[in-house]
C-alpha positions in Angstrom: 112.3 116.7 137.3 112.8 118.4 134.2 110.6 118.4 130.7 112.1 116.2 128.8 114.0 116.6 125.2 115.6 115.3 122.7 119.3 116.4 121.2 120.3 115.2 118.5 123.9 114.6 117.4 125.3 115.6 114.0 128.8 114.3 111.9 127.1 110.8 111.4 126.7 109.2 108.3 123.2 110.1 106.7 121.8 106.7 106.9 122.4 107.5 111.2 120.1 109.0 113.1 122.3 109.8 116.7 120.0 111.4 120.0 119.7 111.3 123.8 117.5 111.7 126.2 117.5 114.5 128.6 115.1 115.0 131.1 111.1 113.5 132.1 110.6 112.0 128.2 106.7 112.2 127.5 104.7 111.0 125.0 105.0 114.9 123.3 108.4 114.9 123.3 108.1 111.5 120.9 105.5 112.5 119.0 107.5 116.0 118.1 110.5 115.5 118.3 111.5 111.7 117.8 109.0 110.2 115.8 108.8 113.2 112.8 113.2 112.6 112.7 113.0 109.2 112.4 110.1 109.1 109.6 112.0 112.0 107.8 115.1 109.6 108.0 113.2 106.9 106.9 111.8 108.8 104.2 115.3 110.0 102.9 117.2 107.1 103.5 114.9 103.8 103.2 116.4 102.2 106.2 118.0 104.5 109.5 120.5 103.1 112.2 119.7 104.6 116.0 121.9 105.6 118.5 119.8 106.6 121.8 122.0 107.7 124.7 120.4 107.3 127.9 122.8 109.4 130.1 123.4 111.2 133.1 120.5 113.7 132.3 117.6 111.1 131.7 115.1 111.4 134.5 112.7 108.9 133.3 109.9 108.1 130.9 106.2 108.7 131.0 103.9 106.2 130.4 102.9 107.6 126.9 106.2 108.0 125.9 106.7 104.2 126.8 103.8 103.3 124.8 105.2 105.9 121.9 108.7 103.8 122.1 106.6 100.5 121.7 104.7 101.8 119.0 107.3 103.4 116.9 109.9 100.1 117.4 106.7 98.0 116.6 105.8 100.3 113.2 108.6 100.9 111.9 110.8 97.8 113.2 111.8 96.7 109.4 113.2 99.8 108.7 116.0 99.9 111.3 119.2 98.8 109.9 121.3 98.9 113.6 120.2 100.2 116.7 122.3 100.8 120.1 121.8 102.3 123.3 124.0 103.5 125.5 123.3 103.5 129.3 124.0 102.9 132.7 119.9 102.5 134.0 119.3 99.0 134.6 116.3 98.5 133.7 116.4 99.7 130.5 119.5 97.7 129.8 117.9 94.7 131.0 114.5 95.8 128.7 116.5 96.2 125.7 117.9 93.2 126.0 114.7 91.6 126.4 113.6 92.9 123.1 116.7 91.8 121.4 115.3 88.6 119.8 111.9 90.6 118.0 114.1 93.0 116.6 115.4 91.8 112.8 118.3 94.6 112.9 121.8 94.3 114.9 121.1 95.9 118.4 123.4 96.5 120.9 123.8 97.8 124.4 126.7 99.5 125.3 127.4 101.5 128.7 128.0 105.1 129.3 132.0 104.6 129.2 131.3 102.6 125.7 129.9 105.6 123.9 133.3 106.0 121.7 132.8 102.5 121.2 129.2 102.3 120.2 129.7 105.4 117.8 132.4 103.4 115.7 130.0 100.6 115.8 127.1 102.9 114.9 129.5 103.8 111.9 130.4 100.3 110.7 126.6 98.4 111.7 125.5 97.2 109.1 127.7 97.4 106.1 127.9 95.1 104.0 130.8 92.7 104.4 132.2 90.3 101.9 130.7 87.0 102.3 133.0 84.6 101.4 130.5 81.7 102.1 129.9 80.3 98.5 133.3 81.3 97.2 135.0 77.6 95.9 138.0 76.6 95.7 140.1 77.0 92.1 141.1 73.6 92.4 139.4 71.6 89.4 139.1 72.4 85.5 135.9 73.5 84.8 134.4 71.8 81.9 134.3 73.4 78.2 132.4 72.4 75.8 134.7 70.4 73.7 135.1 68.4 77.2 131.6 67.1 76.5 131.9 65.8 72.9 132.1 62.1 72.7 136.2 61.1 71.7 135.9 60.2 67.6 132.4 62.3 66.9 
């Protein structure tokens, strides 16, 4: 087992904060590493999208660094505008997914192959699209004023 780290990606937009895992995480590694880069993101952005790969060289989590995920989700979990992670591990798949309903951003899981594919969507979560929702239909006059006066006033 190796110490764990974080890497963390660069060419995303700046509202994007892209990283894996590599490694035993501990609770150090999120109190140094994650945590300040995803306050300072916060800080410069007012709302930060996550993409946490999970991938080949993850060896685990610590129990602090569990309780550090739970803890920074749980503190900061209105300030996430998107979130995916990308991994094979089961567990953490199946945990993530768990989650999904507490968590008032889009969050997706995507597999190691899906990593091209959960970078576009990192790109393209959460803009704004047009809602067309209240848009009516051109179909009737709308009424002028002279429409309202009484015929012979």
């Amino acid at each position: 087992m190796s110490k764990g780290t974080f890497e963390f990606f660069t060419g995303y937009p700046t509202d994007v904060l892209a990283f894996e895992a590599v490694g035993v995480i501990d609770a150090a590694a999120y109190e140094t590493q994650l945590i300040p880069a995803v306050e300072a993101k916060i800080a410069a952005e007012g709302r930060v999208k996550l993409l946490y790969v999970l991938g080949d060289r993850f060896e685990g989590f610590t129990m602090g660094a569990a309780w550090d995920d739970t803890k920074l989700g749980f503190s900061h979990l209105g300030d996430f505008g998107a979130l995916a992670v990308v991994t094979d591990t089961d567990w953490i798949r199946h945990g993530t997914k768990l989650f999904m309903p507490l968590v008032p951003a889009p969050l997706r899981v995507f597999h190691l192959a899906e990593l091209e594919d959960a970078k576009a969507w990192m790109r393209e979560a959460g803009r704004a699209e047009e809602d067309h929702s209240h848009d009516t239909a051109a179909t009737r006059k709308l009424l002028t004023l002279e429409d309202k006066i009484p015929p012979g006033a």
